[in-house]
N, C-alpha and C positions, 0 to 999 in steps of 0.2 A: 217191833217196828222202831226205826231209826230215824229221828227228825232233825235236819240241819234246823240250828238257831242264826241268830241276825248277826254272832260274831264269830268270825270266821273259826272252822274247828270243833267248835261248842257243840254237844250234841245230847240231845233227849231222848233215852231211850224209853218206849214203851215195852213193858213186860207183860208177857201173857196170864193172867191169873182166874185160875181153876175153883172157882168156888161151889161150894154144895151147902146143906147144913151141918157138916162138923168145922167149917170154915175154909179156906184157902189151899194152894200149892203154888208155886211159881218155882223157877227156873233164872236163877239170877246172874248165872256168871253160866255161860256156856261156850267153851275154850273154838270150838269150830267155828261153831254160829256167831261168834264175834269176831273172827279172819275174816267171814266168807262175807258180814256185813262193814267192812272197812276199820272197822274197830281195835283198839289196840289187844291182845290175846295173852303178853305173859305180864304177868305180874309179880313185882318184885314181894308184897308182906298184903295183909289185909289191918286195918285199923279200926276200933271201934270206940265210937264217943258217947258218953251220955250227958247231956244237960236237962238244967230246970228251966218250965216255962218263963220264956222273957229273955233268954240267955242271949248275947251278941259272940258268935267267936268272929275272929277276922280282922281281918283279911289277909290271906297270907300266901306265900308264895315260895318257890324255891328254888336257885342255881346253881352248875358246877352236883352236880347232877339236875337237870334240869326235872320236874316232879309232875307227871300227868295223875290225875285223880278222879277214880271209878267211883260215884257217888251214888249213896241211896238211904232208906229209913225202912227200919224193921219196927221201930214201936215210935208213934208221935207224928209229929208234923212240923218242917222247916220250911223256910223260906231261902233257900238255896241263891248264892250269889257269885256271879265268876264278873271279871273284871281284864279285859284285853288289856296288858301292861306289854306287849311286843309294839317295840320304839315305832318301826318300819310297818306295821301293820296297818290297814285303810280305817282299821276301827278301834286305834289305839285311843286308850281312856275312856270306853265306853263299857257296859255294864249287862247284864241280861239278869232276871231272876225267876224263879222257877217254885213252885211248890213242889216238895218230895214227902211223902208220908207214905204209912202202914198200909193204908188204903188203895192209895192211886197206882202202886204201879209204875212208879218212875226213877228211872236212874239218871242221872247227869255227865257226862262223860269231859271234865277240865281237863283241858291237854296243857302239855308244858308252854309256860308263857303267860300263863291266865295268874290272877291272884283269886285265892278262892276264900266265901266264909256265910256265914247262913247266922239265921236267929230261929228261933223257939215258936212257934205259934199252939195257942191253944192254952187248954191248962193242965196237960199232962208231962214229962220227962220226955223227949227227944230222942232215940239211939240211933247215932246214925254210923252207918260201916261205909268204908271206904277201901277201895284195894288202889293203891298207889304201885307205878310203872317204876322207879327207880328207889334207895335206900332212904333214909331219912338222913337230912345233912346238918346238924345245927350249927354249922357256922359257915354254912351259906345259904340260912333261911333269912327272910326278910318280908315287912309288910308297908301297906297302907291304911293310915286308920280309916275306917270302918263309915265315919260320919262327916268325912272330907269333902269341904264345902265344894272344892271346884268335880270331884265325880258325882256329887250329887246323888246318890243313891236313894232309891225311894224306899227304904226300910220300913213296911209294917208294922212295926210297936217303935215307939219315939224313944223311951228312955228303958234299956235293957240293959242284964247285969252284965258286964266289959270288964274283963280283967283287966290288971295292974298293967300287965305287958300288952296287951292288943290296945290300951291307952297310951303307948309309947310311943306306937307305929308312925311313922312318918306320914309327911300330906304326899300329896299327890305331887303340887309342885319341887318339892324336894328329889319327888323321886326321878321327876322329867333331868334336874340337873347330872343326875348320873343313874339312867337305866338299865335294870340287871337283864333284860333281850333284848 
């Protein structure tokens, strides 16, 4: 099942999952059934992260290839967060968040234009995979930091571990001065 979210694009998918007592099966990428439900279908890599409870990544975004991002958790539990950064958009600077873990059954679907980034809930390690629409560009990546007063972000755990560089990231106002959609 396919559920529009409140910023335009943004989409939660529900996975079907087969459980008995040897545990689970799902069906996480299935190349038709995501044509035929409006969803983007080829993908350019898959990526997989792991962090430790508490972790902040984020927020981040990418242009000049512009970077849509198929999201989900195979071990743990995030707090999943996309961020409408398209200038012209009705819901530009506004925010959505989402729980994805092991358990639930949800994938998140960030199209290009969004800045995307999640924290750690629980007290286990995170692993969260992602298949991204176009290559990876690093020097037309770019962020927001994370705890920028004017998005306001309601982040579940107050103080999480933030790299060196997602501390670097610009505010939000900076970004309005020259935005990358």
């Amino acid at each position: 099942m396919v559920k529009d979210l409140s910023l335009q694009g943004l989409k939660l998918i529900e996975l079907k999952i087969f459980k008995d007592e040897r545990g689970f099966f799902t069906e996480r990428y299935q190349k038709d059934r995501y044509q035929q439900l409006g969803l983007p279908s080829d993908f350019f890599q898959d990526n997989h992260s792991r962090s430790k409870p508490g972790v902040i990544r984020g927020i981040h975004y990418q242009v000049n290839p512009a970077q849509g991002k198929l999201v989900g958790v195979i071990r743990g539990k995030i707090w999943d967060v996309a961020v409408d950064v398209r200038k012209g958009s009705p819901t530009f600077g506004k925010w959505e968040g989402v729980e994805l873990s092991d358990e639930n059954g949800r994938m998140l679907w960030v199209p290009p234009g969004f800045a995307h980034g999640f924290c750690v809930l629980g007290s286990e390690d995170a692993d969260v995979i992602y298949k991204v629409d176009q290559p990876y560009s690093p020097t037309t990546e770019g962020g927001i930091l994370y705890n920028d007063s004017d998005l306001n972000i309601a982040w579940p755990i107050k103080a999480g571990i933030v790299s060196g560089k997602d501390l670097q990231l610009q505010s939000f106002k900076k970004y309005c001065e020259k935005p990358a959609f």
